[in-house]
N, C-alpha and C positions, 0 to 999 in steps of 0.2 A: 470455361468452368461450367460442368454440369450443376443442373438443381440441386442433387442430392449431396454433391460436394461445398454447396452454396449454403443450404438451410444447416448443414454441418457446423461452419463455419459462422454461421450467426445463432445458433447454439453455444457453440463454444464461446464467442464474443458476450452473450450475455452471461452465460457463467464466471466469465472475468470479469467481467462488470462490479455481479455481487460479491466476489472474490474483494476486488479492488474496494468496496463499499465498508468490505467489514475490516478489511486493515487500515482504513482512515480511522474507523472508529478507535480502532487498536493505539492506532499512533495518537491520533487525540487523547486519549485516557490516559497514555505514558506521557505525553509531552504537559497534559496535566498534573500527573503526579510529580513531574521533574521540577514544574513552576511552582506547584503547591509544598515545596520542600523551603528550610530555611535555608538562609545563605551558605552557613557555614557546611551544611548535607550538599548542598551543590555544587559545593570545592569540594568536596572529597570522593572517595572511591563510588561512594552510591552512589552518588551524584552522576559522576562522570559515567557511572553504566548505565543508568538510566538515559542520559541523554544520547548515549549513545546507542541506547534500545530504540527510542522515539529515530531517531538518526537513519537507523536500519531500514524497519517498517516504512518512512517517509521515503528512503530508495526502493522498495517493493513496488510498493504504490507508484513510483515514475516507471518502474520497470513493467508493470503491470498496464499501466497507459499507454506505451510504447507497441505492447503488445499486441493491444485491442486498439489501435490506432492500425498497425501494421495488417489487422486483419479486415478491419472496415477497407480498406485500402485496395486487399485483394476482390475483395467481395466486390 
């Protein structure tokens, strides 16, 4: 691998990085909101979309570590 394909490449890694930084934030705020709801919002429809928002985002975030794992790798 050339340089210019190298420092490409750890651009892009740290751009995922901040990527991945701000959907933890994402999924912390929903997975707060989910926790800070009463029981009875938790069984029900909000509920279950909520946690299924937090749900989502928490899979972004392993996909996104996978990614920038995958690229460190090449580098």
């Amino acid at each position: 691998m050339n340089n210019t394909r190298r420092k490409a490449l750890e651009e892009l890694s740290g751009k995922l990085e901040d990527l991945k930084s701000d959907l933890e934030a994402l999924k912390d705020e929903q997975q707060e909101y989910y926790d800070n709801m009463s029981e009875s919002l938790q069984s029900g429809e909000k509920g279950e979309t909520a946690q299924s928002a937090a749900d989502s985002l928490d899979n972004a975030v392993s996909s996104l570590d996978d990614a920038i794992s995958s690229i460190q790798e090449t580098i």
